[in-house]
LUMGUVEX-352906 format. One record per residue (C-alpha): residue number from 1; x, y, z; residue in one letter. Coordinates in Angstrom, 3 decimals, decimal comma. Each point is the difference from the previous one (the first is absolute). Layout:
N
+-------+----------+----------+----------+------+
| torpa |       c1 |       c2 |       c3 | zase |
+-------+----------+----------+----------+------+
|   NUM |        X |        Y |        Z |    a |
...
+-------+----------+----------+----------+------+
This chain:
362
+-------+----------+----------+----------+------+
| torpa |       c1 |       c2 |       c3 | zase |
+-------+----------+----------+----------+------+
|     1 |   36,399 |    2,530 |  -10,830 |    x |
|     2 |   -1,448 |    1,285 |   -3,101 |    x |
|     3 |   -2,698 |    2,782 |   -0,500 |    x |
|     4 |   -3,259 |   -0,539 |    0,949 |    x |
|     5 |   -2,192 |   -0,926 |   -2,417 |    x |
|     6 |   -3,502 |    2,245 |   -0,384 |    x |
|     7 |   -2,476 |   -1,717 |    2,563 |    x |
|     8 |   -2,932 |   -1,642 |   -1,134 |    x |
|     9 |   -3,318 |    1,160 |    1,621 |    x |
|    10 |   -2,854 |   -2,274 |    0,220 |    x |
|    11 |   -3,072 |   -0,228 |    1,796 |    x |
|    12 |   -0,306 |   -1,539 |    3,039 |    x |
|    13 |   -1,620 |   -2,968 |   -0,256 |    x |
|    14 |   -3,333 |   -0,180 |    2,373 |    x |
|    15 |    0,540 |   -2,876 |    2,805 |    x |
|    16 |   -1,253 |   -3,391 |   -0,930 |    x |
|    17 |   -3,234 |   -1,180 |    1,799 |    x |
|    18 |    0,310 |   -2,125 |    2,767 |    x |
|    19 |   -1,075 |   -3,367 |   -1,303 |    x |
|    20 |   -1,210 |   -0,983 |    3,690 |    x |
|    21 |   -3,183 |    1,178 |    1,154 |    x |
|    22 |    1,249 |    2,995 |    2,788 |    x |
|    23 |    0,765 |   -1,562 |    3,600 |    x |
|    24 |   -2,163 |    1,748 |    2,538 |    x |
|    25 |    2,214 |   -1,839 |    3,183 |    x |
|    26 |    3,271 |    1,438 |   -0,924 |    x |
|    27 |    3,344 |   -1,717 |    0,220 |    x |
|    28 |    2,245 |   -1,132 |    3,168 |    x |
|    29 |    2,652 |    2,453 |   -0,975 |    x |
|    30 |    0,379 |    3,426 |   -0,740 |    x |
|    31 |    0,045 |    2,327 |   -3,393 |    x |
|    32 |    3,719 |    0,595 |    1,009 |    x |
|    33 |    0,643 |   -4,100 |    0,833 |    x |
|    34 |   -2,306 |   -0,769 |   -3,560 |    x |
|    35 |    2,355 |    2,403 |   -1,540 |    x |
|    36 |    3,128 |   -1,545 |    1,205 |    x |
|    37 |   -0,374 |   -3,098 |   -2,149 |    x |
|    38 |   -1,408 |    1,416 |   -3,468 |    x |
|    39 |    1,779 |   -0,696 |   -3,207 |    x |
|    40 |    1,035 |    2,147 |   -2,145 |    x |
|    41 |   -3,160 |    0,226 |   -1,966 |    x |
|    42 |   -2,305 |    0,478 |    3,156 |    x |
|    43 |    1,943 |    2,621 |    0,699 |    x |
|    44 |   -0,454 |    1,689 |   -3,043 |    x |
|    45 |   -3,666 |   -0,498 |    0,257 |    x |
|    46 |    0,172 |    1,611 |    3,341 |    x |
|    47 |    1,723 |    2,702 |   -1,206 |    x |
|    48 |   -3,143 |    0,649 |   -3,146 |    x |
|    49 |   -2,501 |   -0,562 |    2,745 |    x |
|    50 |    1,860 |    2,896 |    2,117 |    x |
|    51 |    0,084 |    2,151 |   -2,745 |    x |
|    52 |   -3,863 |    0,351 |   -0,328 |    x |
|    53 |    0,211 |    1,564 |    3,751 |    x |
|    54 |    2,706 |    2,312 |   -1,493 |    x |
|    55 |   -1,344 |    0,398 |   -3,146 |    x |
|    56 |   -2,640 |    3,267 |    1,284 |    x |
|    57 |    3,394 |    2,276 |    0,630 |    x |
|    58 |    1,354 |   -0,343 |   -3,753 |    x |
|    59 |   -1,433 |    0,922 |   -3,237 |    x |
|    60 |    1,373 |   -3,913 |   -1,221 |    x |
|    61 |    1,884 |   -2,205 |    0,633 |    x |
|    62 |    2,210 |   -2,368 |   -2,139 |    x |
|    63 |    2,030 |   -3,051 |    0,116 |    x |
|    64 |    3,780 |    0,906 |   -0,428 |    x |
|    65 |    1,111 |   -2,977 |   -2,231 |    x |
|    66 |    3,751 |   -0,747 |   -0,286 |    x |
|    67 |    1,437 |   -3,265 |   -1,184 |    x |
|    68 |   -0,338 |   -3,150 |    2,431 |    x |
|    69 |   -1,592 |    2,193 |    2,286 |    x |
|    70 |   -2,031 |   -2,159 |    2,529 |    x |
|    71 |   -0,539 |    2,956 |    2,237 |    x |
|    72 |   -3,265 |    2,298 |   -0,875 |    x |
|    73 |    1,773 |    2,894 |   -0,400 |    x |
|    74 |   -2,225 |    2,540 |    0,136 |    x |
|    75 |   -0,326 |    3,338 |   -1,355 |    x |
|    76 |   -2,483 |    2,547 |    1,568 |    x |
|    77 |   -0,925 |    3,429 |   -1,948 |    x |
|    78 |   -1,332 |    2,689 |    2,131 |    x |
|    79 |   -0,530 |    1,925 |   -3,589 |    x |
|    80 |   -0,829 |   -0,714 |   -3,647 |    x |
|    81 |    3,218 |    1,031 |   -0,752 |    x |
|    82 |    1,309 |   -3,563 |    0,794 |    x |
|    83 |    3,959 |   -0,056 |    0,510 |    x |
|    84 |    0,236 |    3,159 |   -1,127 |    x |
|    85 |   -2,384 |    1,404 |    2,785 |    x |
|    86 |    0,468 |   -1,178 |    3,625 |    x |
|    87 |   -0,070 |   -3,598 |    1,119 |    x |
|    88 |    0,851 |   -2,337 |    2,413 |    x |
|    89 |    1,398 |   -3,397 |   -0,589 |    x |
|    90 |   -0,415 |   -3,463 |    2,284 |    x |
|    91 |    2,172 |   -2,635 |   -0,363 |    x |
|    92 |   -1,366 |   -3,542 |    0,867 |    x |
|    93 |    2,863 |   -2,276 |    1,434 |    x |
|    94 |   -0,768 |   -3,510 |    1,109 |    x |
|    95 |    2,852 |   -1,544 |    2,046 |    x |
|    96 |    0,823 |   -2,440 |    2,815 |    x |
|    97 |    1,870 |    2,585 |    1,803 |    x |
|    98 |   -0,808 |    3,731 |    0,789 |    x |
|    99 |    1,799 |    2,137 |   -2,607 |    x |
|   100 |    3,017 |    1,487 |    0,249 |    x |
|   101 |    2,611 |    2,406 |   -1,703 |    x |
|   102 |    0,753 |   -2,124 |   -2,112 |    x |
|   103 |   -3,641 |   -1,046 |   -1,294 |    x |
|   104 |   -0,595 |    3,815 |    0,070 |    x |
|   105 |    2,914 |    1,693 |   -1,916 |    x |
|   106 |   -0,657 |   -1,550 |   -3,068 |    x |
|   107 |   -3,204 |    1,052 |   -0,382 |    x |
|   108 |    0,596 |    3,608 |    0,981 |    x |
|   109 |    3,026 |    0,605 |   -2,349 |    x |
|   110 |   -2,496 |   -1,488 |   -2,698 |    x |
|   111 |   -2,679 |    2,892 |    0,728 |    x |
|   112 |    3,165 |    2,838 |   -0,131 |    x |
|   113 |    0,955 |   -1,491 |   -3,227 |    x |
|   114 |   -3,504 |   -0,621 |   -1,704 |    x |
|   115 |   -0,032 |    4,462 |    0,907 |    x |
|   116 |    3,319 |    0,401 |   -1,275 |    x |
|   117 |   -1,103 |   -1,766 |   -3,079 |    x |
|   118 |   -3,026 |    1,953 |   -0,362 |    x |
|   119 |   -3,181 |   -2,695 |    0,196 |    x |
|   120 |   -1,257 |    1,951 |    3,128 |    x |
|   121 |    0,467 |    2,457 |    2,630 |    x |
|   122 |    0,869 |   -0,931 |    3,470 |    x |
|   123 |   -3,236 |   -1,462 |    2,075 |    x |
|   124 |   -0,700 |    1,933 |    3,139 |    x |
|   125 |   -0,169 |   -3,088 |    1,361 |    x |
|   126 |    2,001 |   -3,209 |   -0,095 |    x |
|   127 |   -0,969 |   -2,403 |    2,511 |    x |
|   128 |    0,586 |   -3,949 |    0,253 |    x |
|   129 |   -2,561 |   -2,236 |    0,818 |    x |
|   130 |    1,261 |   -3,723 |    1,312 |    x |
|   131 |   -1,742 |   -2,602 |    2,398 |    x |
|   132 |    3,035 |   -0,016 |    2,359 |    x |
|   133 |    0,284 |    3,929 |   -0,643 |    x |
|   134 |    3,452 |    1,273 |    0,087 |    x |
|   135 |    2,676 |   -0,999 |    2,481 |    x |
|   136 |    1,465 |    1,837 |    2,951 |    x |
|   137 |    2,920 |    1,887 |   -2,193 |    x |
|   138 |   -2,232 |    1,078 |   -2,702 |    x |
|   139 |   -2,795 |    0,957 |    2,143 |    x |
|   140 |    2,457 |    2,529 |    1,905 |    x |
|   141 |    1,354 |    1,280 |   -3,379 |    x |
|   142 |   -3,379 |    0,966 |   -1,250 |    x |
|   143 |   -0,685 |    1,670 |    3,216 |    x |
|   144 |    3,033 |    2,698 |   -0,648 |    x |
|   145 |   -0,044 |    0,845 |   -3,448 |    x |
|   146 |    3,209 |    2,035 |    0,080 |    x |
|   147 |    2,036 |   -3,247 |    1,344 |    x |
|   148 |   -1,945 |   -2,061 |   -2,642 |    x |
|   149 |    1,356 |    2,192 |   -3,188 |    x |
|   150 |    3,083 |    0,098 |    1,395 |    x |
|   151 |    0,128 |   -3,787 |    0,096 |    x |
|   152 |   -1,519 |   -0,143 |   -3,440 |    x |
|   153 |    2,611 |    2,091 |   -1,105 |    x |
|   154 |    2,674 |   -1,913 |    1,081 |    x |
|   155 |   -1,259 |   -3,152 |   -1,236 |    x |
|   156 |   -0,300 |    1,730 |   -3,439 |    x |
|   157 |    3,937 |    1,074 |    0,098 |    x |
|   158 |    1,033 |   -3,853 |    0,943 |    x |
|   159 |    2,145 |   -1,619 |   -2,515 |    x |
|   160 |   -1,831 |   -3,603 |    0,754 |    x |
|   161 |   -3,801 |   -0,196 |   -0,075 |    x |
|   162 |   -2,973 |    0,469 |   -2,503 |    x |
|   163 |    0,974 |    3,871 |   -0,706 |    x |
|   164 |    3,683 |   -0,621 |   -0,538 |    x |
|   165 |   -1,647 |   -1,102 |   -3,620 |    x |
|   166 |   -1,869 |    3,156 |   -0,613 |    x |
|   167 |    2,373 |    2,303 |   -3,032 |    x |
|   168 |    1,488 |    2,715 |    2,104 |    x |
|   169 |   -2,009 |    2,743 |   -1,946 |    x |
|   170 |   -3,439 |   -1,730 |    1,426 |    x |
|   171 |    1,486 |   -0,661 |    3,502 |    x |
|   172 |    1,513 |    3,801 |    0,425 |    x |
|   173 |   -3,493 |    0,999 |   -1,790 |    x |
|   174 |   -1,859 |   -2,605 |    2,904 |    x |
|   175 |    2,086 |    2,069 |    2,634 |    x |
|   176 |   -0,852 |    2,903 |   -0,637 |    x |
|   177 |   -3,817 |   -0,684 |    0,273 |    x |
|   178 |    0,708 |   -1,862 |    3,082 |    x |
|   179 |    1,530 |    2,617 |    2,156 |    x |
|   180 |   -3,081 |    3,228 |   -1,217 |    x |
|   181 |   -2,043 |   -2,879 |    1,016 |    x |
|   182 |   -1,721 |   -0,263 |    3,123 |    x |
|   183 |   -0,025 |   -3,270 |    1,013 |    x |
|   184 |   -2,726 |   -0,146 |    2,459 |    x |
|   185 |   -2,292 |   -1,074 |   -3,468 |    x |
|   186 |    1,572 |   -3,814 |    1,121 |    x |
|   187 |   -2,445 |   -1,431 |    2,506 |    x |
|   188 |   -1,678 |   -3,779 |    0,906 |    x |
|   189 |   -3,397 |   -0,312 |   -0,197 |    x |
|   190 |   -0,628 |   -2,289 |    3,619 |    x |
|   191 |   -1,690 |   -2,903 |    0,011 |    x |
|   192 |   -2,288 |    1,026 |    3,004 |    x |
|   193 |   -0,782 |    3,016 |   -2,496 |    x |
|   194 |   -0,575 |   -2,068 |   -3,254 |    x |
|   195 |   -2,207 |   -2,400 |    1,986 |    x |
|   196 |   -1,874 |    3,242 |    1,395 |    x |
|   197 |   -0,369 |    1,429 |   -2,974 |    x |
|   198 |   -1,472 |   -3,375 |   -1,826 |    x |
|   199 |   -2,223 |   -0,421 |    2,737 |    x |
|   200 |   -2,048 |    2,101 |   -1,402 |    x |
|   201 |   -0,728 |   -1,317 |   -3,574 |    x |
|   202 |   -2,380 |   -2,957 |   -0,825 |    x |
|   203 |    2,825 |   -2,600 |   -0,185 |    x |
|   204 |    0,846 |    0,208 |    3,965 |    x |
|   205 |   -2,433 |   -2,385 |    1,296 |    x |
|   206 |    0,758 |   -2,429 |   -2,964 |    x |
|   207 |    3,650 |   -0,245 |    0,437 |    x |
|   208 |   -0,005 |    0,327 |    3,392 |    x |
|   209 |   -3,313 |   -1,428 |    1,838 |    x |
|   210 |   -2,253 |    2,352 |    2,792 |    x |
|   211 |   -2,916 |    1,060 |   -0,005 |    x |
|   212 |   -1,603 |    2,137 |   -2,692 |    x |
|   213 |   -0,603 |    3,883 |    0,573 |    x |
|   214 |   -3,611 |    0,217 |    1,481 |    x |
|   215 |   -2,233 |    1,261 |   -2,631 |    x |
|   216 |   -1,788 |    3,423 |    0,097 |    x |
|   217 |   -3,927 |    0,037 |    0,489 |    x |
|   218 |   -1,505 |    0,341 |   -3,368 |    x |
|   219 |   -1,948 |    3,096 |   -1,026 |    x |
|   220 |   -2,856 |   -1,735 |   -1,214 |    x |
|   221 |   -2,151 |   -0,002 |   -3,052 |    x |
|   222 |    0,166 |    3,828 |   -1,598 |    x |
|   223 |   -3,419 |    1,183 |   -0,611 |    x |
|   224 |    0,730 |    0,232 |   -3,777 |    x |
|   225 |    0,906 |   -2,916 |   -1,936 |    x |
|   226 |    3,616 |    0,020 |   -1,495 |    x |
|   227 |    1,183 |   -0,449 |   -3,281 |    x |
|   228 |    1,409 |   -3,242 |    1,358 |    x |
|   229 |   -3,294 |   -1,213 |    1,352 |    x |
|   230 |   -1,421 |   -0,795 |   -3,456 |    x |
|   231 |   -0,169 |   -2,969 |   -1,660 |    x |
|   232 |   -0,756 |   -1,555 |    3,604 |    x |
|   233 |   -2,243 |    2,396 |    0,892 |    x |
|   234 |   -2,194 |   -0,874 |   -3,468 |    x |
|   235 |    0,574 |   -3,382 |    0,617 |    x |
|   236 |   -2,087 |    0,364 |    3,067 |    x |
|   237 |   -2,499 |    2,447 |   -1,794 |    x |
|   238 |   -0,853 |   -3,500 |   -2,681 |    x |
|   239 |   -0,358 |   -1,732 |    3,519 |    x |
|   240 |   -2,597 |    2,392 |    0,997 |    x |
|   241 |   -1,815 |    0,623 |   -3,266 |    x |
|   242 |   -0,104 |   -4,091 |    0,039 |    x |
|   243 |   -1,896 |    0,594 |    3,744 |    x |
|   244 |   -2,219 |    2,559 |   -1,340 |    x |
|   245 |   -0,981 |    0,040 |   -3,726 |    x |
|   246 |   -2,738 |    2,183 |   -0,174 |    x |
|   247 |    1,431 |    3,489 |   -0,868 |    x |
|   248 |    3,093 |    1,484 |   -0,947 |    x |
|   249 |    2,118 |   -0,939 |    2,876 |    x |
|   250 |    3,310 |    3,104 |    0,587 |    x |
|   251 |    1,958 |    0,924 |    2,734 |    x |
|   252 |   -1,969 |    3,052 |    0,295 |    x |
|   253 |   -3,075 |   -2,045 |    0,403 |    x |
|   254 |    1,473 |   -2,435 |    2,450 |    x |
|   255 |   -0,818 |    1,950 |    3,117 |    x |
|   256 |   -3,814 |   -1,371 |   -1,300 |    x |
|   257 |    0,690 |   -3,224 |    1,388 |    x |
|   258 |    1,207 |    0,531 |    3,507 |    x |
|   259 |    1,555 |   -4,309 |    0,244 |    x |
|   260 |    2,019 |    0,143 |   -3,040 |    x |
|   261 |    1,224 |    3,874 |    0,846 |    x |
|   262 |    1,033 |   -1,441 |    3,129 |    x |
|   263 |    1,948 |   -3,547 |   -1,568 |    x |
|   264 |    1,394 |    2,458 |   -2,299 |    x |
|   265 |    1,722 |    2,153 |    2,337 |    x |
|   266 |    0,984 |   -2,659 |    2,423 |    x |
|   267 |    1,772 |   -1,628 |   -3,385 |    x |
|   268 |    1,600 |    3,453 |   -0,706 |    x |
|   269 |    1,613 |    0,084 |    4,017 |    x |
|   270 |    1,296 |   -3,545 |   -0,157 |    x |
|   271 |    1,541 |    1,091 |   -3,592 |    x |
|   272 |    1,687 |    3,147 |    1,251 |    x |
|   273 |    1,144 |   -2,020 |    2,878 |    x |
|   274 |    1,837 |   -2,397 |   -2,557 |    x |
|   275 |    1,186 |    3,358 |   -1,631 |    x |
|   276 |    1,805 |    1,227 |    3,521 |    x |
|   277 |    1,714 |   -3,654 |    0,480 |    x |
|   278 |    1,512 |    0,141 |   -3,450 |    x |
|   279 |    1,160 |    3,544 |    0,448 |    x |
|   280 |    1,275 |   -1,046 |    3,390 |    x |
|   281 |    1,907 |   -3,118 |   -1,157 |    x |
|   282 |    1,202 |    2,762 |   -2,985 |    x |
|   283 |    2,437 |    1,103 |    2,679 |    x |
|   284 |   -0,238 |   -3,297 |    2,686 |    x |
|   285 |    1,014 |   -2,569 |   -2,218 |    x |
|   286 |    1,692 |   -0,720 |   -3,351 |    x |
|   287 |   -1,219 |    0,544 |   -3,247 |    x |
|   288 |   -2,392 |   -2,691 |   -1,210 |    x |
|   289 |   -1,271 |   -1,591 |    3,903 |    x |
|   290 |   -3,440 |    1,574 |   -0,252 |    x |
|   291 |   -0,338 |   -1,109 |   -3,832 |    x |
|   292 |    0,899 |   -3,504 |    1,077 |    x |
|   293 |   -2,557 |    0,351 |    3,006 |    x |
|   294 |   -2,444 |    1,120 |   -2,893 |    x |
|   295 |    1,226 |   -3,060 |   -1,999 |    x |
|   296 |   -0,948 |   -2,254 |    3,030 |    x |
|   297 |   -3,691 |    1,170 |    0,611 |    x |
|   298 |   -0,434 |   -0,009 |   -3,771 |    x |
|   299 |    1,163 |   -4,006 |    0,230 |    x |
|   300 |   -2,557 |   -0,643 |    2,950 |    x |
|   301 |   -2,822 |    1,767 |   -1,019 |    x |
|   302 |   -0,007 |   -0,416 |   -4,106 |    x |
|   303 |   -1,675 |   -3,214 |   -0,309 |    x |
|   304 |   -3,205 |    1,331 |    2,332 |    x |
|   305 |   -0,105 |    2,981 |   -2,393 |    x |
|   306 |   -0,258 |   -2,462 |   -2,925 |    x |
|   307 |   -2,242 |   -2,289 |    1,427 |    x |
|   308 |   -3,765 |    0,081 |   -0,996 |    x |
|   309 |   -1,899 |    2,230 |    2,381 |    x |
|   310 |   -3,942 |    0,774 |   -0,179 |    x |
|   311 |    0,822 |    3,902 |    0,269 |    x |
|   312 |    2,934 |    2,291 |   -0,849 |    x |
|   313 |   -0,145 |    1,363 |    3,551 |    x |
|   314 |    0,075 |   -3,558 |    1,455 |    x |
|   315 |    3,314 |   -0,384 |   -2,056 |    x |
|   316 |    1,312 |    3,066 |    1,650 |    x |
|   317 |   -1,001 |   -0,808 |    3,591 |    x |
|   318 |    1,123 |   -3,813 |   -0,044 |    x |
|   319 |    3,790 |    1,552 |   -1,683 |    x |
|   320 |   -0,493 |    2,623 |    2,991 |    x |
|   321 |   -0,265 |   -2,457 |    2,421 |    x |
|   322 |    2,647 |   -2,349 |   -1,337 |    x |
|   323 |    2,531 |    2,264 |    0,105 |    x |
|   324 |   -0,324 |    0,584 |    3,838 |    x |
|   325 |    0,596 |   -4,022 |    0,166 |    x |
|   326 |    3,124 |    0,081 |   -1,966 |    x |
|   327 |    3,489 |   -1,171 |    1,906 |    x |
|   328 |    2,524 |    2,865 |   -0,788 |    x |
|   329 |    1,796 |   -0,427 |    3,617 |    x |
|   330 |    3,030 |   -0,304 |   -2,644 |    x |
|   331 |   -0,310 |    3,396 |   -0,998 |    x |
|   332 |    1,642 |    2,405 |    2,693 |    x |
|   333 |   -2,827 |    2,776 |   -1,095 |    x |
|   334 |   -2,076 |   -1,922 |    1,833 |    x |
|   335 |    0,793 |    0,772 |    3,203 |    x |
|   336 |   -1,187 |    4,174 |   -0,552 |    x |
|   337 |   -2,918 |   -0,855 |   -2,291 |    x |
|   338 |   -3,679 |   -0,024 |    0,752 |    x |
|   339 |   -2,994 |   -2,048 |   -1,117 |    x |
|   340 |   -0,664 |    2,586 |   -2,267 |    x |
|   341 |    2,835 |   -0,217 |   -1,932 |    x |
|   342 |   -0,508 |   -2,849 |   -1,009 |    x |
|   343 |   -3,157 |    0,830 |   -1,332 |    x |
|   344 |    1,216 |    3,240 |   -1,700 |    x |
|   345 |    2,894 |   -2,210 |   -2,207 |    x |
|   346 |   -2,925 |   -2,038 |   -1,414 |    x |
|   347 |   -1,204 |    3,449 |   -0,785 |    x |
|   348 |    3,341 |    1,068 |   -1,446 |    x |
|   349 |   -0,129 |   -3,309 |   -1,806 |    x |
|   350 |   -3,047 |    0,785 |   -1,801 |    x |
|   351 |    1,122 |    3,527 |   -0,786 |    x |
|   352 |    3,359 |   -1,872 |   -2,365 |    x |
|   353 |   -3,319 |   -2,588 |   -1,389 |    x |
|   354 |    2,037 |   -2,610 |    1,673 |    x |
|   355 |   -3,603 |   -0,417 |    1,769 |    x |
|   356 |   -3,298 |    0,600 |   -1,646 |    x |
|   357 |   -3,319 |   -0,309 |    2,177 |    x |
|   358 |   -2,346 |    0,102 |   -3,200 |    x |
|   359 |    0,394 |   -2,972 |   -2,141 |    x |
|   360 |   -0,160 |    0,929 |   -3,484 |    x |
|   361 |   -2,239 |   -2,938 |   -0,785 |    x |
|   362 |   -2,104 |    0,535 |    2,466 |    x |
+-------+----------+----------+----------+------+
């Protein structure tokens, strides 16, 4: 076995996107059973997706690259001090069988040797992460530490075997790390614990199937209007000026004409409630569902909003009341939103100009 080469740190790539739109009925199996058949890549993606929940307890946290690695080995700094500050280190093993000493030994005399050849300091951690976990022998080996050096040890003195190819400098070097070491840093992350653990990021229901979280009540409209209330909100001030054209037409002045104040802040509720079902699905759902919800009212109300209509306010109440009448059941947000929200996306539609009430011709 020759020295370790200096590992190669690289970010962790963010989960793909499920392609599918996000099952609401869930599957006929269990996260555990699902698990049981993934390939090697799934697991991997898995693993990226578990690392999110993770992620909150480390400063970063890398991929550990090696060569023909298919595992996503990865690295986890608690400082900005990266290997040369504390860290903990998960290796991703996908195999047919639970692992055993075998599987395992290799990879732990590669972490004393990477230490004795200086590209980082021991992890606090070390733990293996594998869809059949590890098998009966490891398991009770990384329960008693002590027993667990001791076989490591004498595995590293054997004659036959990966270390009997380590220089005897490096192996007497690897040694004496081993036994100042305390080898309770060797642990499995369980699969009931992994599953936990992504249950709570935005990728569970996807992968998996249930039900979403339920969704929060909304805090309503704010009495000021936000810096992110804008461009919509001046979009609707054209569609009042259009109603009433005598006079110089503000938002301080609106309170004047008691019907529009009141369609204005009934179009500012339905927009915040859009605003608490994307923050929601933030945290529900992956990244990208509530922009491809956005994407579908867009499609089914776009042609009404570039119709001809008498009145700018008749353009905005016929979108309105089209995008109630769209079919999203696809959409697995649908089952916590509201009328309202609906309403609100045309709103945030208007506030990216991807809908305009006023026509400029007109």
């Amino acid at each position: 076995m020759q020295p370790d080469q200096p590992p190669s740190l690289s970010d962790l790539e963010p989960p793909p996107i499920p392609s599918a739109p996000v099952s609401i009925s869930g599957p006929p199996v269990t996260p555990a059973q699902r698990i049981a058949f993934y390939s090697p890549d799934e697991w991997e993606y898995f693993i990226r997706e578990w690392a999110i929940a993770v992620g909150s307890s480390y400063v970063q946290i890398k991929r550990l690259g090696g060569s023909n690695d298919k595992g996503a080995d990865v690295a986890a700094f608690k400082t900005d001090q990266g290997f040369e500050g504390d860290w903990d280190c998960f290796q991703g093993k996908h195999y047919a069988k639970p692992l055993g000493w075998s599987d395992a030994f290799p990879e732990m005399l590669k972490i004393f040797v990477g230490t004795v050849d200086g590209h980082y300091k021991l992890p606090n951690l070390y733990a293996f992460l594998a869809p059949k976990g590890c098998g009966t022998g490891l398991n009770r080996l990384l329960s008693k530490p002590t027993e667990l050096r001791q076989k490591f040890l004498q595995e590293l003195g054997s004659i036959k075997g990966i270390a009997a190819s380590l220089e005897m400098s490096l192996r007497d070097q690897v040694r004496t790390l081993a036994e100042a070491t305390d080898f309770a840093m060797f642990k499995s992350v369980e699969l009931v614990d992994a599953i936990a653990a992504h249950r709570t990021t935005a990728y569970h229901v996807a992968r998996f199937g249930g039900p979403l979280q339920p969704r929060p009540p909304g805090d309503g409209a704010p009495v000021a209007i936000g810096e992110s209330e804008t461009r919509y909100v001046a979009q609707l001030m054209d569609v009042y000026r259009e109603v009433q054209p005598a006079g110089d037409l503000m938002l301080d002045t609106l309170h004047t004409q008691p019907r529009l104040a009141a369609h204005f802040q009934r179009q500012r509720e339905s927009f915040y409630s859009a605003e608490s079902l994307r923050l929601h699905a933030r945290d529900a759902v992956p990244p990208g569902t509530f922009e491809a919800l956005q994407d579908d009212v867009h499609s089914g109300v776009i042609e009404i909003a570039e119709a001809d209509h008498a009145t700018s306010l008749e353009r905005l109440t016929q979108v309105l009341q089209a995008s109630t009448q769209i079919d999203l059941s696809s959409h697995a947000l649908t089952t916590i939103s509201q009328t309202d929200d609906r309403k609100g996306i045309c709103h945030q539609l208007a506030n990216e100009d991807r809908l305009t009430w006023k026509r400029v011709d007109s």
